[in-house]
N, C-alpha and C positions, 0 to 999 in steps of 0.2 A: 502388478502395477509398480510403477517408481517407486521406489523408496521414500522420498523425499516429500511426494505427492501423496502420498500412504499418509504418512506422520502428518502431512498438512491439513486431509480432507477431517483425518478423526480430531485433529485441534480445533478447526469450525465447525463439528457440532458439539454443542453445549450440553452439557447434563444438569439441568432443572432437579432441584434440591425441596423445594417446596413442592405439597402434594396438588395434584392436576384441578383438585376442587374448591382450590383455597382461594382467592382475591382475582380477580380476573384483572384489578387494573396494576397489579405488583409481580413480580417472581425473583426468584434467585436461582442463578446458576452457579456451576464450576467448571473451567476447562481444565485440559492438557497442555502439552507444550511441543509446538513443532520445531523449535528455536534452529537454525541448521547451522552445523560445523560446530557447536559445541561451546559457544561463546555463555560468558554469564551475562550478558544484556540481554534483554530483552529486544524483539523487534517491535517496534511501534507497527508496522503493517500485520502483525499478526492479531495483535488487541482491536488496530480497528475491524476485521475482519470478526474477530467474534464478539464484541458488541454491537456490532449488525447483525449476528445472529442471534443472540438476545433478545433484539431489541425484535426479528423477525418471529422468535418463538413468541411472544408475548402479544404480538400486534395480529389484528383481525387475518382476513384472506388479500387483502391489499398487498398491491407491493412497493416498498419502497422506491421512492423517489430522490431523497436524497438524506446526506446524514454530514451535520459536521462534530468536529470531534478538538477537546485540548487534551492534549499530552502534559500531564502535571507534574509526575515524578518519575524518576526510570525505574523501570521493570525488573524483576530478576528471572531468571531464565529456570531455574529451579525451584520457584515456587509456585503453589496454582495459583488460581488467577478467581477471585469471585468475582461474579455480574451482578447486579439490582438493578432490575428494568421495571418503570413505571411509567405505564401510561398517565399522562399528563394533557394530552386533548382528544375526543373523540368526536367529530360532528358525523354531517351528513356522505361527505367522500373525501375528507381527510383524519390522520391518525398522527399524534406525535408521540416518541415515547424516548423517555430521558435513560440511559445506561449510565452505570457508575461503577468502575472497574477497581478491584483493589487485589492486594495481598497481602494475607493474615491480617493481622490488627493494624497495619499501617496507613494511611491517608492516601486518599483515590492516586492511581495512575493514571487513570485515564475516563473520563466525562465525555458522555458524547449523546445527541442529541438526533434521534432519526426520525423521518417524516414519512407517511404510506400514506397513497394518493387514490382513489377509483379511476380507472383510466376514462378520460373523457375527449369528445371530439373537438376540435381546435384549431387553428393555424397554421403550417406549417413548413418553416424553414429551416437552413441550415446554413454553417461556413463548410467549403467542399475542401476536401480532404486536399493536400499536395501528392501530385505524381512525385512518388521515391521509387517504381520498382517494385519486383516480388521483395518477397518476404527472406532476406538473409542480411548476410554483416555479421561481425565479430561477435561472439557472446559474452555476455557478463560476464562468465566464469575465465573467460580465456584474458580480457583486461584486467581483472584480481591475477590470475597468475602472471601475468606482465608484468606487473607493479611488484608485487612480490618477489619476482626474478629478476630484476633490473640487468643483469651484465648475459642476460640469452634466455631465447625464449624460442622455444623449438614449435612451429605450429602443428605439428605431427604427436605431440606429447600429448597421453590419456589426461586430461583434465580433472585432478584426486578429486572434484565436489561436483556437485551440480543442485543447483536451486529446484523447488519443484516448478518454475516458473521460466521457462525459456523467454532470454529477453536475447535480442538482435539489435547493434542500434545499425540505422543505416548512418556510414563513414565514421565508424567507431568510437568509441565510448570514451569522450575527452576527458573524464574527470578525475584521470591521474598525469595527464601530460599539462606541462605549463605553455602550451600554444595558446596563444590568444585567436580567439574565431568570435564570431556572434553568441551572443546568449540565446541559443536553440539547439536543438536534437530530436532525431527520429528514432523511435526504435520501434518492432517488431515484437511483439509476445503472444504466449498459449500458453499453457500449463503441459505437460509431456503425455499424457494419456488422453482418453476420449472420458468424453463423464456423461453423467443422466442428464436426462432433458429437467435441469431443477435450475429455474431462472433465480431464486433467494441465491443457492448456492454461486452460482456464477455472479454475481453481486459482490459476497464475500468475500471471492478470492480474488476480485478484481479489487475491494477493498485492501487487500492484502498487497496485490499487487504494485500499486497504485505508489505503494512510499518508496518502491526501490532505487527510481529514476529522475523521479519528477524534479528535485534538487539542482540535476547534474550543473541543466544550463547556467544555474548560477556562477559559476564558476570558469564557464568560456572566457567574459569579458577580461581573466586577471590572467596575469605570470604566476599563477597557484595552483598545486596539485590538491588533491584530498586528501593526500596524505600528509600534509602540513596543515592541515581545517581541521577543527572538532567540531560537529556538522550534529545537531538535532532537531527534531521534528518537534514545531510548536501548535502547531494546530492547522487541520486538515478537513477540506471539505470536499464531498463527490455528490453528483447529482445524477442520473439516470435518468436519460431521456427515450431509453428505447429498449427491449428486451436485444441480448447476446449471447454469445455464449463463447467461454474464455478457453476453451480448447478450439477454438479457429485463430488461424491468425487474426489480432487485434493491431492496427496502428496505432500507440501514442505520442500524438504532439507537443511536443513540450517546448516551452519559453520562460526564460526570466525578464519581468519589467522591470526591474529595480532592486538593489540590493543597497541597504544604510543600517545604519547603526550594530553590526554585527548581527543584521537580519537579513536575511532574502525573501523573493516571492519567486515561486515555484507555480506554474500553470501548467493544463495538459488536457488535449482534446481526443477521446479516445472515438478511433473508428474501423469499422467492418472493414474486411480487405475490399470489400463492392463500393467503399465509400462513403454509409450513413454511419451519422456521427450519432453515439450510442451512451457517451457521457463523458461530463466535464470533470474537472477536478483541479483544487485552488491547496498550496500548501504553503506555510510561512514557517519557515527553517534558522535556527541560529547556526553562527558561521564565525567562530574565534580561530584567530591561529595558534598552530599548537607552538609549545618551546621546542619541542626534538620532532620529526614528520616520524608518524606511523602511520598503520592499514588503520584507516578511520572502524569503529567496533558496526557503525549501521551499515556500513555497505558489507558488513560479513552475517545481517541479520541481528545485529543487537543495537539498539538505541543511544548513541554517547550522550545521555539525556542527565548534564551535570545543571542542578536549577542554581546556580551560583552569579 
């Protein structure tokens, strides 16, 4: 299997530190670290991805439906990561349960709050998907070597990294070029391998997924690259409206409605390549300019998450 994908599936499962007969409404976990390329940040899409897992170890046979999350402090890439998940409501067909993320003795990183629904019958609609085309465009990796290479950029060059997450955008991946276009973008994603029919799991990685892109449009409407932004992820919400599964091709839609105060909002409609829309997702990102332009640390998988 990928590499990448390897290191990512054993970082979302959690290993449960309290014994299996202790409190049914509390537990502790520990993870791993997928962190990729090697950076000391932390990725914010990797924590929320395993405090959904947490929060999925601890929660009945339900499945989550949606989960939002604040980003409180930045993460390090080398330390583990403890969970404390506690159920906090249980009725008749719904389940809430709070995660509280930290490392060693220091003050949460990361808060996040998920909700598991009984599936029930209901009414049903949807916004339809936009005609883009199959599933190709530039990949993430090959716009990081871009940007990195500024004076040539050979498209035939092996690409030294690859995410365990294939992302595509359709008409390339603006958020290193200072063209101004509309605050939107399409892109294309799957994880590189086939994986088990485990709908929790494909939740998580689309948790995971979910923080890499969503941002971008922010940044259409300006003469600004990302590499003159210090760009972090302030708090994140996804909803699940439909079982998927994140080794097919997924479309996500992405727009920004508004950017002020060195904040932006980040929106994004995720759908089947058939067209049904299978979940939302709402991100609110801080956005300073830097004094000298670098490779922003979150778009290499670690969080520039400075609470200043």
């Amino acid at each position: 299997m990928h590499e990448a994908l390897t290191a990512l599936l054993a970082a979302l499962r959690p290993r449960r530190l309290d014994p299996q007969d202790g409190r049914e409404d509390q537990a502790e976990f520990e993870c791993i670290h997928a962190t990729p390329l090697g950076t000391q940040r932390l990725f914010g899409g990797q924590v929320l991805g395993q405090s959904l897992a947490a929060a999925q170890g601890l929660a009945s046979d339900r499945p989550a439906h949606s989960f939002h999350a604040h980003f409180l402090r930045r993460g390090d890439a080398h330390t583990p990561i403890r969970l404390s998940a506690t159920s906090i409501r249980r009725s008749r067909h719904f389940e809430t349960i709070e995660v509280v993320a930290r490392q060693g003795d220091e003050a949460p990183i990361l808060q996040m709050t998920a909700s598991f629904h009984d599936e029930e019958d209901g009414p049903v609609h949807q916004i339809p998907m936009d005609s883009v085309g199959p599933p190709q465009g530039e990949s993430f990796e090959e716009s990081l070597l871009r940007a990195m290479t500024p004076h040539g950029f050979d498209d035939t060059t092996d690409v030294p990294f690859q995410l365990p997450v294939e992302i595509r955008s359709v008409g390339g991946i603006g958020i290193f070029s200072k063209d101004v276009r509309p605050p939107q973008a399409r892109c294309w994603l799957r994880v590189r391998e086939p994986l088990p029919d485990d709908p929790a799991l494909h939740q998580c990685l689309f948790a995971y997924a979910s923080d890499y892109a969503i941002m971008a449009p922010a940044l259409n409407p300006h003469p600004i690259s990302a590499m003159e932004m210090m760009s972090a992820s302030l708090d994140h919400a996804v909803w699940f409206h439909r079982p998927f599964r994140m080794d097919e091709w997924l479309l996500f839609e992405l727009d920004s409605p508004v950017g002020s105060g060195a904040r932006a909002i980040g929106r994004g409609l995720l759908y089947t390549i058939d067209g049904e829309l299978v979940a939302s997702c709402v991100q609110e990102g801080l956005l300073r300019s830097r004094p000298r332009p670098e490779l922003p640390r979150n778009m290499l998988g670690g969080d520039d998450q400075s609470r200043s």
